[in-house]
MDAnalysis code that builds the backbone (N, CA, C; Angstrom):
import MDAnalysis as mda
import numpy as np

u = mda.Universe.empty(267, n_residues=89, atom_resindex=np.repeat(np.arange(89), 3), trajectory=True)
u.add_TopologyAttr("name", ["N", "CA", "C"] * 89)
u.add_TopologyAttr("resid", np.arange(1, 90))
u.add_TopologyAttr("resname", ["UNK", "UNK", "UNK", "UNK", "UNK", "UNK", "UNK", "UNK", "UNK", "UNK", "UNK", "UNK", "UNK", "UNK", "UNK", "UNK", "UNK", "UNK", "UNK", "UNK", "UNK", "UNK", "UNK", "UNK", "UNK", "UNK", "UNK", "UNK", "UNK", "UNK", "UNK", "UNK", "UNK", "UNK", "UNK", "UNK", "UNK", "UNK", "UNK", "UNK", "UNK", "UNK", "UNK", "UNK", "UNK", "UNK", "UNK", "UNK", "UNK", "UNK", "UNK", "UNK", "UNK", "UNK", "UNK", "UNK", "UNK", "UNK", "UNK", "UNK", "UNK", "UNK", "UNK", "UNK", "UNK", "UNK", "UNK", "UNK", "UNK", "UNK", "UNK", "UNK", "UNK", "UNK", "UNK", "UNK", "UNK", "UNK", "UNK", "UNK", "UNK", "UNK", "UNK", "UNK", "UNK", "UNK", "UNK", "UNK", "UNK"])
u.atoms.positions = np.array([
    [-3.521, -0.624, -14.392],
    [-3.908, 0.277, -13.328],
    [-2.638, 0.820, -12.671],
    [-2.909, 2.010, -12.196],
    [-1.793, 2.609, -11.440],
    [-1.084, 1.814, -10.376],
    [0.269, 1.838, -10.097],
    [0.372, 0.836, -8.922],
    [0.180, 1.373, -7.605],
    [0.454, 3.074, -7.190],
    [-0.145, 3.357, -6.223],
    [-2.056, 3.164, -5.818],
    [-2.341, 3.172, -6.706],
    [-4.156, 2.732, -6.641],
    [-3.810, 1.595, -5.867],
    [-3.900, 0.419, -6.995],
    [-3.294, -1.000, -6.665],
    [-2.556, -1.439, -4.882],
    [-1.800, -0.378, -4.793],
    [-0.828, -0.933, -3.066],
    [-2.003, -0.358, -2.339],
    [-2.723, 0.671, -2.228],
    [-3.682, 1.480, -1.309],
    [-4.482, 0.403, -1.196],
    [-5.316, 0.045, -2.219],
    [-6.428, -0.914, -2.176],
    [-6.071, -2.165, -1.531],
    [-4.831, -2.632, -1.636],
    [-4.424, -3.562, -0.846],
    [-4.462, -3.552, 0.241],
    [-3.320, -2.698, 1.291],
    [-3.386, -2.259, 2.389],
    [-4.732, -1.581, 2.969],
    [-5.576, -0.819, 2.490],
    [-6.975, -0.333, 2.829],
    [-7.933, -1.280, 3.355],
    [-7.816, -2.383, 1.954],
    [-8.837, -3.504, 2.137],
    [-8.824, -4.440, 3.393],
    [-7.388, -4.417, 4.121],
    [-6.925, -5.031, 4.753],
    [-6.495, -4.520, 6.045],
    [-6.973, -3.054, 6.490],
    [-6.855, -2.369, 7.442],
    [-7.583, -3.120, 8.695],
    [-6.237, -2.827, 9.657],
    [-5.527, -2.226, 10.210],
    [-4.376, -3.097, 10.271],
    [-4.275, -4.343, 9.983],
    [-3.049, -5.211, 8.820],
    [-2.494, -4.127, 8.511],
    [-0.582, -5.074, 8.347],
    [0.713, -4.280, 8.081],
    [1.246, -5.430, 7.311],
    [2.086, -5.204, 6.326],
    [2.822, -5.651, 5.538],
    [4.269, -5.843, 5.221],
    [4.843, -6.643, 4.980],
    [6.357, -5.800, 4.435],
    [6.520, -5.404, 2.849],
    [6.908, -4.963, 2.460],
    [6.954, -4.226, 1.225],
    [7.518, -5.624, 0.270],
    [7.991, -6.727, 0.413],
    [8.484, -7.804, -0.340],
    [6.587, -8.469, -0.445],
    [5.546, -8.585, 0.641],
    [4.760, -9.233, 0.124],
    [3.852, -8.258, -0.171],
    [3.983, -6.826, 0.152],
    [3.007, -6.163, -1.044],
    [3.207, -6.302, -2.267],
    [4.364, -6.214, -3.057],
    [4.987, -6.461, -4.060],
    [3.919, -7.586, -4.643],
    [4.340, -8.881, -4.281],
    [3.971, -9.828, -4.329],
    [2.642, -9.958, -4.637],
    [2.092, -9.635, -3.331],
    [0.128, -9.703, -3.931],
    [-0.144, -8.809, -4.923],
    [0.332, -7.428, -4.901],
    [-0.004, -6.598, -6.257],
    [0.161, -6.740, -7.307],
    [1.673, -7.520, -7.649],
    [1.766, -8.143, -8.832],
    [1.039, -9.318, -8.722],
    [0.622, -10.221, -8.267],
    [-0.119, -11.120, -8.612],
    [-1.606, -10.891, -8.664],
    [-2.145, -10.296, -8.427],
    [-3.430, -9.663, -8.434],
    [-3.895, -9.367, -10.078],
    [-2.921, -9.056, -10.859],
    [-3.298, -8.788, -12.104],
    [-4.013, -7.461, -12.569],
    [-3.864, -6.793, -11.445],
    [-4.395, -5.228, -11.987],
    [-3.694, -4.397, -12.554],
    [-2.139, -4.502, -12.349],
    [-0.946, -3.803, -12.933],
    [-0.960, -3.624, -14.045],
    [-0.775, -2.123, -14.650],
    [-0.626, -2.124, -16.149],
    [1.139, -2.683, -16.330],
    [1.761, -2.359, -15.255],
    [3.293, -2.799, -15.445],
    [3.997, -3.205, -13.889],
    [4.566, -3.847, -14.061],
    [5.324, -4.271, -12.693],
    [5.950, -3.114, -12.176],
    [5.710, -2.041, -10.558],
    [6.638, -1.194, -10.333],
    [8.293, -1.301, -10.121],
    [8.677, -0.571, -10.676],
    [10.752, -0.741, -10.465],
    [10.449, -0.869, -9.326],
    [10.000, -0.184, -8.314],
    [10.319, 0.242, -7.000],
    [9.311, 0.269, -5.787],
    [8.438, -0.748, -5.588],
    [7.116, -0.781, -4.608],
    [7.770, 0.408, -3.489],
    [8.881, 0.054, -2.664],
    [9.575, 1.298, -2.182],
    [9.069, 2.722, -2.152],
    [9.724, 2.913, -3.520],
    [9.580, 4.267, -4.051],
    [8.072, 4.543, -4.014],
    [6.840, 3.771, -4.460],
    [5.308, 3.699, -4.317],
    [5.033, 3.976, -2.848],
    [4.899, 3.496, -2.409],
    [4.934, 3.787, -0.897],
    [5.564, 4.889, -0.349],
    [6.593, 5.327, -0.216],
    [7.160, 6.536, -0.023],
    [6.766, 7.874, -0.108],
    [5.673, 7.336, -1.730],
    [4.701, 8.570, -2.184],
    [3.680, 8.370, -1.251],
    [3.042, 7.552, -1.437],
    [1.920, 7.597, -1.091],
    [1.800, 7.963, 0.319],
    [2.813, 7.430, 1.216],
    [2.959, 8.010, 2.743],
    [3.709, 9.671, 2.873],
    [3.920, 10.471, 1.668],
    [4.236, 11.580, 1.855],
    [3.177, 12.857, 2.167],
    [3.380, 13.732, 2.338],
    [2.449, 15.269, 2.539],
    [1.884, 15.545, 1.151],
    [2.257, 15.142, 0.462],
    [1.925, 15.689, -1.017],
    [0.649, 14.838, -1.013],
    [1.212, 13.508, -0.776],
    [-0.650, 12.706, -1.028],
    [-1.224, 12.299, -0.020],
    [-1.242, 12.932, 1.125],
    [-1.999, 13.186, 2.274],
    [-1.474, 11.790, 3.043],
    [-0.633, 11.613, 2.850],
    [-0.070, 10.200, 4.012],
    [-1.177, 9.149, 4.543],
    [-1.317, 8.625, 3.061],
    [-2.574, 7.704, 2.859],
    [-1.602, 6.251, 3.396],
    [-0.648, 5.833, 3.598],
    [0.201, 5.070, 4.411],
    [1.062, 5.435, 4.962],
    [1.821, 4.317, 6.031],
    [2.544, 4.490, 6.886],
    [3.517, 3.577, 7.224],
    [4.681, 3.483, 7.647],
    [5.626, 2.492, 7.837],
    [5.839, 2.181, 9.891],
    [5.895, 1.274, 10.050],
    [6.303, 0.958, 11.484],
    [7.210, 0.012, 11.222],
    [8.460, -0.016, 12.452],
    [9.521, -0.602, 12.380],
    [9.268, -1.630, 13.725],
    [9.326, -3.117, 13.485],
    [9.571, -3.749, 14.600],
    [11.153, -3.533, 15.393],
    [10.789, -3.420, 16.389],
    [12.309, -3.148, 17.228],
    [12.981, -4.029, 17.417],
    [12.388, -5.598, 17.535],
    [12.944, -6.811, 17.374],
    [13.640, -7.314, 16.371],
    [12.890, -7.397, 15.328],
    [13.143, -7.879, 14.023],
    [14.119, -6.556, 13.101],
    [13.476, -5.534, 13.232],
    [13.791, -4.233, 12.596],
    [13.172, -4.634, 10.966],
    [12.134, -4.992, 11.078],
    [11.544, -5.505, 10.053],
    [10.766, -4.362, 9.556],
    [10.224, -3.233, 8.565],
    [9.138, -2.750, 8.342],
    [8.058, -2.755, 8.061],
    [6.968, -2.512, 8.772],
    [5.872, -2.804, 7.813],
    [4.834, -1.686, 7.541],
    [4.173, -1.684, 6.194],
    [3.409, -0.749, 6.223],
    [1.840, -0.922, 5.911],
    [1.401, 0.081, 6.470],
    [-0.266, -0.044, 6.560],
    [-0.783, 1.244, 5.886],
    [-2.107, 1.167, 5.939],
    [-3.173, 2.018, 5.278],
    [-3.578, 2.954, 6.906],
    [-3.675, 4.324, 6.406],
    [-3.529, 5.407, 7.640],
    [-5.073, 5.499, 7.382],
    [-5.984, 6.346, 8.526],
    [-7.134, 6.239, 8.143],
    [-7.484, 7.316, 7.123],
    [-6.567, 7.962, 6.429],
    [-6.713, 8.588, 5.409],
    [-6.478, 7.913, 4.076],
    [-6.245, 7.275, 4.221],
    [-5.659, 6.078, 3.365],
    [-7.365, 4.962, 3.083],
    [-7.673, 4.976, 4.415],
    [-8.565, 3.600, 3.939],
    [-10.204, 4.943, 3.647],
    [-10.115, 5.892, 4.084],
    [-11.104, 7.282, 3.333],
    [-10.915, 6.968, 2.364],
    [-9.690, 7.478, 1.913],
    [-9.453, 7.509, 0.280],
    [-10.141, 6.185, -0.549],
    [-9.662, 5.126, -0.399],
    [-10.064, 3.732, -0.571],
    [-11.276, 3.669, -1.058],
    [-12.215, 3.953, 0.271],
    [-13.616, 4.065, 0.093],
    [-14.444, 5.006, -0.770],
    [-13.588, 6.134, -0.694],
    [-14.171, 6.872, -1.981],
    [-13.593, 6.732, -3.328],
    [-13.339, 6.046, -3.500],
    [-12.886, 5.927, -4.817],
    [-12.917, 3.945, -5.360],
    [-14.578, 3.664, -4.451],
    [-15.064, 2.676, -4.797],
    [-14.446, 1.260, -4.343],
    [-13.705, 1.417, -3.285],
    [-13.106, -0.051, -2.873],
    [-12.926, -1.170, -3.639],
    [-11.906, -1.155, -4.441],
    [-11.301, -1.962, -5.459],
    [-10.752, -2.668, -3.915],
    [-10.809, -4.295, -4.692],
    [-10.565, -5.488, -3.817],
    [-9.226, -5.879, -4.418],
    [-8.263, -6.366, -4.053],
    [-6.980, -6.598, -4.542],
    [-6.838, -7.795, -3.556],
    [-7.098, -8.907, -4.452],
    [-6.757, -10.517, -3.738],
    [-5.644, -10.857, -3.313],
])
C-alpha cells in the first residue's frame, strides 16, 4: 500500500492525536500494510500537508521541547473517511 494512504489512516484514525514523525514511522512500518519501507516518512508528510493534496496534515512545534508533531487536519480525517477508514494498528 501506498505509504501516504498508510500515515493518513494512521493519524486520521487517531484524530485529534499528534505524533512525532520517528513513531509514525514506526507504527506504519509495523502495521504491515507497506508495499516498501518509505526513505523518508518526512518527505511523506510534507506531501501530504502541502496545497497540492489539500493539507490533509499538519505539523505543530512544541515551544518547550521544540519537538514536532503531526496530526490529521479535518481534511485529512474527510479524506480518511471517504476512502473507507483503513485502521492502521
Amino acid at each position: 500500500m501506498n505509504p501516504r494512504t498508510v500515515i493518513l489512516a494512521f493519524l486520521a484514525g487517531r484524530s485529534p492525536a499528534a505524533y512525532s514523525e520517528e513513531a509514525i514511522k514506526t507504527r506504519v512500518t509495523a502495521s504491515g500494510l507497506l508495499d516498501a519501507t518509505p526513505t523518508s516518512v518526512n518527505s511523506e508528510l510534507s506531501y501530504l500537508a502541502s496545497d497540492r493534496m489539500g493539507k490533509l496534515v499538519a505539523v505543530d512545534v512544541n515551544p518547550a521541547s521544540m519537538e514536532a508533531v503531526w496530526y490529521a487536519t479535518p481534511e485529512g480525517v474527510s479524506r480518511w473517511v471517504r476512502d473507507g477508514r483503513l485502521h492502521v494498528g
